[in-house]
N, C-alpha and C positions, 0 to 999 in steps of 0.2 A: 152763132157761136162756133167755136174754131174747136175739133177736140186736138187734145196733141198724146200721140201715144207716150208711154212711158219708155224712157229709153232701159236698155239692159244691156249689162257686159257680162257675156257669159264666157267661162274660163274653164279648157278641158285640156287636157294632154293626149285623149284620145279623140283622134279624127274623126270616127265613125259617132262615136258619143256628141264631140262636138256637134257635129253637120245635123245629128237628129233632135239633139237640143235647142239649136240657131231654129230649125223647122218647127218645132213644138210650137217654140214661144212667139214666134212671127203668125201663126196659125190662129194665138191665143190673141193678136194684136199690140206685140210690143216692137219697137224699133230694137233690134238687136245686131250689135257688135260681136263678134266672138272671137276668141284668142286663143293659142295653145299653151301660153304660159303666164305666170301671174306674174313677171317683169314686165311683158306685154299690156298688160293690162292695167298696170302700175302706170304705165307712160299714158293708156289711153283716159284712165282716170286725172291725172297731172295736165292733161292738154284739152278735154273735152268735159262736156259735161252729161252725166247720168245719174239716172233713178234709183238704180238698184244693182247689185251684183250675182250673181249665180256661181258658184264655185263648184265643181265636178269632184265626185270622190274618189280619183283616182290620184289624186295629190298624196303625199303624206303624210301623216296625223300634224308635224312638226311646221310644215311648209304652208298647210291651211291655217294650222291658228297664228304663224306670223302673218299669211297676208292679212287674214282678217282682222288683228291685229292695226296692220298699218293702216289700213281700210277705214275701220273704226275710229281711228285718229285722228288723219289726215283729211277727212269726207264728210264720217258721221251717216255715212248710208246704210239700207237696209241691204243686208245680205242674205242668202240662202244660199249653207254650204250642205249641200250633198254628202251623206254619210254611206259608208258600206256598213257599217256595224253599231251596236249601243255602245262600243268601247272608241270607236272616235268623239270628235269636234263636237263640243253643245253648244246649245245655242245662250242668247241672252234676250234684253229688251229688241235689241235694233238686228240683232243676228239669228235665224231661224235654223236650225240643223234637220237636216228631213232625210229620211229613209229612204232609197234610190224609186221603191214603192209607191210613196206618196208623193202626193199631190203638190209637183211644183207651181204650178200655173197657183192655184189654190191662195198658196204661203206669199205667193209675190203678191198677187190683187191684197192680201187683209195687209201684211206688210204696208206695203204701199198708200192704204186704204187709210192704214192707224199714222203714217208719218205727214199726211194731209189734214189728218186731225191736229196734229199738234204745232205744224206749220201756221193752221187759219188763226 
């Protein structure tokens, strides 16, 4: 049996944030992409294909709920946007909002986990 990791496109404006998030999730065993702007990631979702998205909270408030937004649209992926506060981004069924605290590795495996289910 062949396993195939899940791909990820993780999206940060900060470099430092970026490069430690690309190493988290690659640690955690995801194939990851990472990008510093969500146009970037725009095209890489338009020309490739992935599992899931990561969005960084240093986006703001306005610029996260369009991508996620387009995201949701155009894809229908699971997402996890990164919040700095209870007064950003929430989440929905397909889009998870998590506290810079908590557990991303966590939100992506059940995410990931519940859109296998619904695929079988």
């Amino acid at each position: 049996m062949i396993l195939v990791r899940s791909r990820i496109v993780s999206v940060s404006c900060n470099p430092r944030n970026l490069a430690a998030r690309h190493i988290l999730l690659e640690r955690a065993g995801f194939d990851v992409t990472s990008v510093a702007s969500t146009f970037d990631a725009l095209d890489l979702l338009a020309n490739h294909e992935f599992s899931a998205v990561v969005i960084g909270y240093e986006f703001s408030f306005t610029e996260k709920q369009l991508f996620a937004a387009d995201v949701s649209e155009r894809w229908n992926l699971p997402m996890v946007i990164l919040r700095s506060s209870d007064d950003d981004i929430s989440g929905d069924d397909a889009t998870e909002a998590t506290k810079r605290g908590e557990s991303l590795i966590s939100s992506l495996n059940s995410m990931l986990e519940e859109r296998l289910k619904r695929l079988a």
